[in-house]
Each structure stands twice: as structure tokens, then as C-alpha cells.
N, CA, C and O of each residue as an XYZ file, in Angstrom:
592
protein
N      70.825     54.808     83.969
C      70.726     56.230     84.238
C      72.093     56.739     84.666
O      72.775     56.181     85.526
N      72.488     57.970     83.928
C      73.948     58.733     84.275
C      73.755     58.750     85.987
O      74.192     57.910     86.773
N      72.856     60.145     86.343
C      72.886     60.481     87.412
C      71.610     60.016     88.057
O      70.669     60.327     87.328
N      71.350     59.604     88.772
C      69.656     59.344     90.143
C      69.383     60.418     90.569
O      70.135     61.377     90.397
N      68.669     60.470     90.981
C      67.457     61.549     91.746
C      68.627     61.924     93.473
O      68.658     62.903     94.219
N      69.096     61.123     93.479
C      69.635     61.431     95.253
C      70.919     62.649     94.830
O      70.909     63.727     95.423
N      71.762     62.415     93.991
C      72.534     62.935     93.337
C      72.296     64.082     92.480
O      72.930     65.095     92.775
N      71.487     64.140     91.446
C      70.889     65.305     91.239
C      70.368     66.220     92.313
O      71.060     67.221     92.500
N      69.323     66.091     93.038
C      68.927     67.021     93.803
C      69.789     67.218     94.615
O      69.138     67.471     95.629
N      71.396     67.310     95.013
C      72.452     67.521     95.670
C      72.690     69.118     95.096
O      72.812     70.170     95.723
N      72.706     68.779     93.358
C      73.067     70.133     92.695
C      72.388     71.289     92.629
O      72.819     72.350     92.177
N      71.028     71.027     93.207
C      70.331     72.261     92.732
C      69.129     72.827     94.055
O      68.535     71.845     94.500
N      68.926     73.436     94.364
C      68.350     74.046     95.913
C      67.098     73.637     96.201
O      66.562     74.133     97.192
N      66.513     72.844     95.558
C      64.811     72.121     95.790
C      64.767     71.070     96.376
O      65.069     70.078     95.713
N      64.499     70.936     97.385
C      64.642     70.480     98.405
C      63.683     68.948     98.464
O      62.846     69.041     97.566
N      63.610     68.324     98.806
C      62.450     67.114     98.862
C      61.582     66.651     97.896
O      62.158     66.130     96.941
N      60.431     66.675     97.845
C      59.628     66.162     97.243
C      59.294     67.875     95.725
O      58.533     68.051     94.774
N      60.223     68.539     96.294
C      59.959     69.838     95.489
C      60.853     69.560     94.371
O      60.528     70.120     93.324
N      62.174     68.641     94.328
C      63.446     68.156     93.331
C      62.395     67.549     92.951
O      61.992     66.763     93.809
N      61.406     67.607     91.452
C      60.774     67.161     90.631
C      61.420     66.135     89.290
O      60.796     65.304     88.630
N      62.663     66.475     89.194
C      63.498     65.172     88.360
C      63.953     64.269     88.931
O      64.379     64.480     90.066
N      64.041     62.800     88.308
C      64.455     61.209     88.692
C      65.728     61.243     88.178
O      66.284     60.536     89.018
N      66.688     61.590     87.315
C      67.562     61.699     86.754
C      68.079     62.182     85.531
O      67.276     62.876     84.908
N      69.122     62.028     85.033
C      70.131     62.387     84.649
C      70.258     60.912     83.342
O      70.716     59.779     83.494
N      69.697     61.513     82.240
C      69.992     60.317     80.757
C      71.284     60.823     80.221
O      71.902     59.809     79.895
N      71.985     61.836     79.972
C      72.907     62.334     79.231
C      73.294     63.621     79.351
O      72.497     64.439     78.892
N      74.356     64.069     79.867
C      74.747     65.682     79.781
C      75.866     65.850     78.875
O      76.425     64.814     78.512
N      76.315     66.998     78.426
C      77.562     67.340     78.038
C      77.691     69.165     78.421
O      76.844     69.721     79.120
N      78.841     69.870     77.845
C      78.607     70.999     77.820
C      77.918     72.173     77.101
O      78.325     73.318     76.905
N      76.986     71.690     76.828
C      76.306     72.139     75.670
C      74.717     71.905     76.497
O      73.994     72.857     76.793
N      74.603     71.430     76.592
C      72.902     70.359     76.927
C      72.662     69.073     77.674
O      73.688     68.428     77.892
N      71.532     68.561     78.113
C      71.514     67.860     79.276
C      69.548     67.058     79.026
O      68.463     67.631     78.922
N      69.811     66.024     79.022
C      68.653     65.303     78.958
C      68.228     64.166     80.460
O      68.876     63.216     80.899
N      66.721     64.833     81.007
C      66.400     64.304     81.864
C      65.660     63.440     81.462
O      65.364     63.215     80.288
N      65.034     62.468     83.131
C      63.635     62.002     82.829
C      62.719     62.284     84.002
O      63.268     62.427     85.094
N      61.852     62.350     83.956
C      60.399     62.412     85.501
C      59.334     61.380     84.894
O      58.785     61.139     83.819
N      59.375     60.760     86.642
C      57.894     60.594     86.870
C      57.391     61.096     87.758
O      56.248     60.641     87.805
N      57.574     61.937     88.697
C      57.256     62.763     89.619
C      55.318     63.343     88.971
O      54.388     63.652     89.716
N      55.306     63.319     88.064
C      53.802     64.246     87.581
C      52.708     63.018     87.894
O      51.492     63.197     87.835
N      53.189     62.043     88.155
C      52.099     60.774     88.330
C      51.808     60.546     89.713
O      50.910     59.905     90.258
N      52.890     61.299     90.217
C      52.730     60.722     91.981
C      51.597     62.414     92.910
O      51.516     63.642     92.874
N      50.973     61.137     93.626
C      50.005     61.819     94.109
C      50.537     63.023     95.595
O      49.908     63.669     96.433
N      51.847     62.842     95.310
C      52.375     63.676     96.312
C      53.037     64.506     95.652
O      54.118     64.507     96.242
N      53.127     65.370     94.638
C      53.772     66.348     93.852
C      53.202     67.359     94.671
O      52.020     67.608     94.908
N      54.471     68.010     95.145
C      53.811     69.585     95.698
C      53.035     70.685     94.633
O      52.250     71.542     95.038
N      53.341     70.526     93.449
C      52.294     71.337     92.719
C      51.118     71.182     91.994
O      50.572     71.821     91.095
N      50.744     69.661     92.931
C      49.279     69.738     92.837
C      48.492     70.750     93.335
O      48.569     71.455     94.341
N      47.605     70.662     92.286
C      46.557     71.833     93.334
C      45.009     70.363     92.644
O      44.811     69.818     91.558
N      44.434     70.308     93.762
C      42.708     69.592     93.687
C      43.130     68.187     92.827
O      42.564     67.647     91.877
N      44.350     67.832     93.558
C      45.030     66.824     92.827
C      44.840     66.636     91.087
O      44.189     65.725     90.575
N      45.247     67.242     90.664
C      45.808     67.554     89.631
C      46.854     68.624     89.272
O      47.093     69.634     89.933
N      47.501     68.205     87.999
C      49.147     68.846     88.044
C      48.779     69.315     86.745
O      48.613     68.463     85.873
N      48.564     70.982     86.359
C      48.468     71.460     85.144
C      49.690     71.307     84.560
O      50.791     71.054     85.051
N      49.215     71.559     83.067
C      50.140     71.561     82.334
C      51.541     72.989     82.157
O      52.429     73.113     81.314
N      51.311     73.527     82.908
C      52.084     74.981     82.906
C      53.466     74.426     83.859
O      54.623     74.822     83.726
N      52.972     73.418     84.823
C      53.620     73.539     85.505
C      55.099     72.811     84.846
O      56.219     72.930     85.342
N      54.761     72.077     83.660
C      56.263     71.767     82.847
C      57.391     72.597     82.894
O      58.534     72.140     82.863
N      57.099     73.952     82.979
C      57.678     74.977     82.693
C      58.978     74.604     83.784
O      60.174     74.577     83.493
N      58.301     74.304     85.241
C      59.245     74.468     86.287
C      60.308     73.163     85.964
O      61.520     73.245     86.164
N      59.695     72.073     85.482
C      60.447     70.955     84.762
C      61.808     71.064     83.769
O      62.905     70.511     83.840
N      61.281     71.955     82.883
C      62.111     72.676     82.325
C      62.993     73.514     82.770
O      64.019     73.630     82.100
N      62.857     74.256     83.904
C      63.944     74.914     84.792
C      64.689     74.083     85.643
O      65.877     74.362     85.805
N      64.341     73.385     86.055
C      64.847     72.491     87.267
C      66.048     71.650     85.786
O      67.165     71.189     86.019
N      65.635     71.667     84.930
C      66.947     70.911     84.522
C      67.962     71.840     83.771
O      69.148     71.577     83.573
N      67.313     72.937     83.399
C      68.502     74.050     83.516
C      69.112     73.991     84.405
O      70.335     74.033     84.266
N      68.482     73.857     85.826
C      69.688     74.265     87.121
C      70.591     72.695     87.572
O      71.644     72.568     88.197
N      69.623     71.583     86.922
C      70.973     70.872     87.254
C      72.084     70.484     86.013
O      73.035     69.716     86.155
N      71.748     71.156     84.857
C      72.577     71.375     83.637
C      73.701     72.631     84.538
O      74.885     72.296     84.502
N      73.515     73.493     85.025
C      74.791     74.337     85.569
C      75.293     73.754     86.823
O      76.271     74.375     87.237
N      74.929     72.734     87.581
C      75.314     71.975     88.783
C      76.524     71.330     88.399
O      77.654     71.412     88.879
N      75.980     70.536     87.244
C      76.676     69.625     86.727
C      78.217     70.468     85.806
O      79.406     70.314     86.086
N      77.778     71.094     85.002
C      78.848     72.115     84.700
C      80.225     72.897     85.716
O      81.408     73.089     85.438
N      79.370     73.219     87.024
C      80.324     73.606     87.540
C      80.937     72.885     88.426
O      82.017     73.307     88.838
N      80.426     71.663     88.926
C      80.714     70.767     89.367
C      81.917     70.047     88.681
O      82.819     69.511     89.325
N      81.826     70.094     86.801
C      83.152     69.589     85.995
C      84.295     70.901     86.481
O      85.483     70.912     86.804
N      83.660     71.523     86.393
C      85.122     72.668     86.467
C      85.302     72.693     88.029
O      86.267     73.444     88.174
N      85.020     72.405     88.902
C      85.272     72.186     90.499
C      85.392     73.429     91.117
O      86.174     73.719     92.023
N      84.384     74.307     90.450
C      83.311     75.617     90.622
C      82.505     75.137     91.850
O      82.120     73.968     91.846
N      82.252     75.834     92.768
C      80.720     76.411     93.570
C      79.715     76.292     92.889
O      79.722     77.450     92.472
N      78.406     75.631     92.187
C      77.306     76.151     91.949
C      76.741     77.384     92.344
O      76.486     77.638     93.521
N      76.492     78.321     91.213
C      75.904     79.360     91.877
C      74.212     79.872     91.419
O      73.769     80.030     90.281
N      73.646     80.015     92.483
C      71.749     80.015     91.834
C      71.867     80.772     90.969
O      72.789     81.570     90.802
N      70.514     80.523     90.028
C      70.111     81.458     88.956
C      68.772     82.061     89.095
O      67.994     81.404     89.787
N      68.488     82.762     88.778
C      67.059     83.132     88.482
C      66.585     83.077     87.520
O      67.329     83.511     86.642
N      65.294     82.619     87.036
C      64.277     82.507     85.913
C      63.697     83.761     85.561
O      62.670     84.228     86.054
N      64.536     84.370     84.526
C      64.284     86.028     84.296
C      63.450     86.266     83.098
O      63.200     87.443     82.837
N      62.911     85.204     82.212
C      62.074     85.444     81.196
C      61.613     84.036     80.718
O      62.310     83.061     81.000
N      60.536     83.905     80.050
C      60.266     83.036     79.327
C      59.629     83.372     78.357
O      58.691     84.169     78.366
N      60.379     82.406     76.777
C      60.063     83.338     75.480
C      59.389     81.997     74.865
O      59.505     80.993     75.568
N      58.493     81.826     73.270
C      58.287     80.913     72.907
C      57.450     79.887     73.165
O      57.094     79.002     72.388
N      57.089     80.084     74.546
C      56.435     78.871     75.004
C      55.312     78.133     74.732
O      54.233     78.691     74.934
N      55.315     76.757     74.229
C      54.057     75.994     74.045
C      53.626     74.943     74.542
O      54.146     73.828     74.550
N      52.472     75.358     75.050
C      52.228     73.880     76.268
C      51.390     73.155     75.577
O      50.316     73.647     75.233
N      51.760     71.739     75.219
C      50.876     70.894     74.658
C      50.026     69.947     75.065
O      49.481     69.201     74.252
N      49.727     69.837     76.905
C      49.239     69.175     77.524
C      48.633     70.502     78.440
O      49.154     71.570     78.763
N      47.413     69.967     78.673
C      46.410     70.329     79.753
C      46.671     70.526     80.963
O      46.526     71.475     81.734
N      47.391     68.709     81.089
C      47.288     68.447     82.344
C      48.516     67.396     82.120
O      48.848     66.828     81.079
N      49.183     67.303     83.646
C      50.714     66.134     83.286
C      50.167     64.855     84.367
O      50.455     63.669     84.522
N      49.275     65.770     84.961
C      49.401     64.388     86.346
C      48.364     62.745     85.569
O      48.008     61.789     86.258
N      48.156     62.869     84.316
C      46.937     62.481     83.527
C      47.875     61.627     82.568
O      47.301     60.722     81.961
N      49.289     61.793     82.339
C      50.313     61.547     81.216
C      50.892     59.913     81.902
O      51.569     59.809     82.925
N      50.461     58.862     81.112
C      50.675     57.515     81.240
C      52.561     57.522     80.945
O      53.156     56.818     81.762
N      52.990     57.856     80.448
C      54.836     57.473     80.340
C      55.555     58.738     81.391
O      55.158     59.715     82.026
N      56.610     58.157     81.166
C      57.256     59.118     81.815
C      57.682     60.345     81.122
O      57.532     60.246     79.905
N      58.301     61.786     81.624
C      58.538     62.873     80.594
C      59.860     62.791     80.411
O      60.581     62.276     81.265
N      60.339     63.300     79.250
C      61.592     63.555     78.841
C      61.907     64.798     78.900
O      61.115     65.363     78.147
N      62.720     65.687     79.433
C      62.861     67.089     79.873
C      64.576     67.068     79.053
O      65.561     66.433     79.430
N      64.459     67.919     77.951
C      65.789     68.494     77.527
C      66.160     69.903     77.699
O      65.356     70.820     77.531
N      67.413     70.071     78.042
C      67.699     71.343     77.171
C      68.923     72.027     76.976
O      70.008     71.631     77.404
N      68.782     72.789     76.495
C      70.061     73.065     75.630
C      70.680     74.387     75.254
O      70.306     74.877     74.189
N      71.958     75.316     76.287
C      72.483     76.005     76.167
C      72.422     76.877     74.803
O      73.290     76.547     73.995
N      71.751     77.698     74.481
C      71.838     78.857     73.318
C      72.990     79.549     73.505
O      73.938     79.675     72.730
N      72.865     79.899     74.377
C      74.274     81.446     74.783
C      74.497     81.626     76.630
O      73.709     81.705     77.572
N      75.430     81.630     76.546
C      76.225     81.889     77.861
C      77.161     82.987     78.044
O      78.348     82.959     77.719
N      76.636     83.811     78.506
C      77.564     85.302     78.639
C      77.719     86.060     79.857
O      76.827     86.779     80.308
N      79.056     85.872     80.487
C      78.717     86.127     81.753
C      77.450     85.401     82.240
O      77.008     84.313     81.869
N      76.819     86.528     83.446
C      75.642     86.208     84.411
C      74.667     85.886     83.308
O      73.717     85.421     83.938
N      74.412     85.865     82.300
C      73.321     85.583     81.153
C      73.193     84.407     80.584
O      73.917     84.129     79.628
N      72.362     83.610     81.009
C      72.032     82.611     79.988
C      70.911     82.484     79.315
O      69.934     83.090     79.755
N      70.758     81.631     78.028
C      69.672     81.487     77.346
C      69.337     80.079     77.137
O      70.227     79.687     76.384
N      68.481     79.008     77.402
C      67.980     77.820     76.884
C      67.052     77.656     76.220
O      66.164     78.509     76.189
N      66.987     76.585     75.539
C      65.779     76.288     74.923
C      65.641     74.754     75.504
O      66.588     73.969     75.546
N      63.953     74.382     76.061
C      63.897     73.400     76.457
C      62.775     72.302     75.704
O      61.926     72.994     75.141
N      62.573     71.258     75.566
C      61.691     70.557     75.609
C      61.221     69.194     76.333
O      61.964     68.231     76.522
N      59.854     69.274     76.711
C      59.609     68.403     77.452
C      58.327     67.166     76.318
O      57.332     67.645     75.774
N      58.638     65.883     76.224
C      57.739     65.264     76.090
C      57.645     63.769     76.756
O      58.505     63.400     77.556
N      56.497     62.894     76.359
C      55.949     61.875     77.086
C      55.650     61.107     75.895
O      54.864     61.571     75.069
N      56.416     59.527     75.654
C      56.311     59.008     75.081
C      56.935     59.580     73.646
O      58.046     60.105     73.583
N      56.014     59.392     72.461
C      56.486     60.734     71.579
C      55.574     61.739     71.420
O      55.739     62.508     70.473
N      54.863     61.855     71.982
C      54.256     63.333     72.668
C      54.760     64.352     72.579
O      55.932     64.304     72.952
N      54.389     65.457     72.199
C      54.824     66.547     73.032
C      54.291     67.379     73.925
O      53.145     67.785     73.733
N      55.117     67.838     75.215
C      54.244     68.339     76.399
C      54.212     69.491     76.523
O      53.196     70.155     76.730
N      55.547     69.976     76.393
C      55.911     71.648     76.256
C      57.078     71.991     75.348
O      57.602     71.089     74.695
N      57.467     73.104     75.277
C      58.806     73.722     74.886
C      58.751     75.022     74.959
O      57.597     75.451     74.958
N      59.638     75.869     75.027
C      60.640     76.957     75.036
C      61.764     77.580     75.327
O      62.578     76.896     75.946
N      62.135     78.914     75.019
C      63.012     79.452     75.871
C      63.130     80.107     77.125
O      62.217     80.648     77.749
N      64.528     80.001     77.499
C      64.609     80.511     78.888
C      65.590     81.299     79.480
O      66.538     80.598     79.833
N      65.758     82.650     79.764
C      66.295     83.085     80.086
C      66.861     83.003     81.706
O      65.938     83.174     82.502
N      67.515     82.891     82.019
C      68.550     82.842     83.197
C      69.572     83.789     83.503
O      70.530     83.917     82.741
N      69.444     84.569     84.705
C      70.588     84.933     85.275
C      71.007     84.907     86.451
O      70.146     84.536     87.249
N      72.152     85.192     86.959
C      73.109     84.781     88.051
C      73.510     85.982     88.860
O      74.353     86.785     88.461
N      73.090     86.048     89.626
C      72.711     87.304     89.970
C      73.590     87.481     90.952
O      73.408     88.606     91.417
N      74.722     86.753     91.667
C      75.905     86.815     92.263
C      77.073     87.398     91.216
O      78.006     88.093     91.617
N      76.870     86.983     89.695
C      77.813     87.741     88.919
C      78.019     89.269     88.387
O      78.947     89.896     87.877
N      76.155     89.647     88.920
C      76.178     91.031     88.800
C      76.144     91.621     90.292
O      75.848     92.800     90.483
N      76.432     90.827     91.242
C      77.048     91.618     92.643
C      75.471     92.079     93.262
O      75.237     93.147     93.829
N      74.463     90.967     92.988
C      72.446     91.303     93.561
C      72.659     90.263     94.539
O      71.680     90.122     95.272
N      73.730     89.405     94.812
C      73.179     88.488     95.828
C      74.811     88.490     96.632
O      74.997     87.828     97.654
């Protein structure tokens, strides 16, 4: 593994058991491939009646957007600066349920456009060769438009 779970969750503001990724398989400037098992453990904060719907990939998918810009600005010896999750386009959830998913997930994704405070990803998440989710994601930075 590139990066571990102790190290990742350094880059990005989720704190404990809420940093839902184990690591870091491959980044570049372009895109960034995770992995989780976090959806199997009976202590995931977004259980609800112990079980982990399937929607909740979505946040999977964000969380590695934000440590795809950790890691980015971290190369350029930038500040990380938060983003907000300002849209989601495309989306298809192909699981029910994750806390139910025997392998671990594979969480990608991958820079569309970067403009200024604007970003766009497209992500996918699967298990085994499964697929669990995918879409796009809009992001912005809301310190670059002078909101934070």
C-alpha cells in the first residue's frame, strides 16, 4: 500500500472512525485509487440498525476526492484547503447494502476539470469485480471564492 489509513486521514478533516478509507493503492495528478474495509466493521459510524446502505458509497467516493486534493497539495507544499460536495450527477448505486459485501471496495477517481475553486470527478466504487457505485462529483472550494 502507497499510503495507510494513519497517513491518509492526516489529509483530510474526518476524524476517527468517520476517515472511512484504509489507504492509498496509487495516485498521480490526474486520479487516485483507494481501498476500504471499513463497510464490514461493526463500528462504522454510518450504520444505522447495523447495517450500512448502499448510498452511503457516495461518501466513499468523496472522502477520496478529498484525499486526492490532500495529496495534490501536499506535492506542491500547498495548505490543503476543504471542499464542499456541491452536486452529484450520474449516479448509480449497484448495491443495496455495503455492510453485506464479502471483499474489500475499490474507490477510484478521477479529476475531469479543475478550474479555479471548481472541480469535477468522476468516481467508481467496486468489490471484487462487482460493481457498487459510480458517478460524478462536483466540488468546490469555497476559500477560493472568499465563503470561508
Amino acid at each position: 500500500m502507497l499510503i495507510d489509513r494513519d497517513q491518509l486521514c492526516r489529509l483530510i478533516p474526518h476524524a476517527g472512525a468517520m476517515c472511512l478509507l484504509d489507504g492509498v493503492i496509487r495516485w498521480n495528478e490526474a486520479s487516485i485509487e483507494c481501498i476500504a474495509y471499513s463497510h464490514r466493521d461493526l463500528g462504522n459510524p454510518l450504520r444505522r440498525n447495523g447495517r450500512l446502505a448502499g448510498v452511503h458509497a457516495i461518501e466513499y467516493g468523496a472522502q477520496a476526492i478529498a484525499v486526492h486534493g490532500g495529496l495534490l497539495a501536499q506535492a506542491a507544499s500547498d495548505p490543503a484547503q476543504p471542499g464542499m460536495l456541491a452536486a452529484l450527477r450520474d449516479v448509480k448505486l449497484s448495491a443495496h447494502r455495503l455492510d453485506d459485501l464479502a471483499d474489500s471496495m475499490d474507490i477510484s477517481a478521477e479529476c475531469l476539470i479543475a478550474s479555479g475553486g471548481n472541480l469535477l470527478y468522476a468516481f467508481t466504487i467496486t468489490a471484487g469485480n462487482a460493481p457498487v457505485a459510480s458517478g460524478r462529483a462536483t466540488v468546490i472550494i469555497p476559500e477560493r471564492f472568499g465563503l470561508w
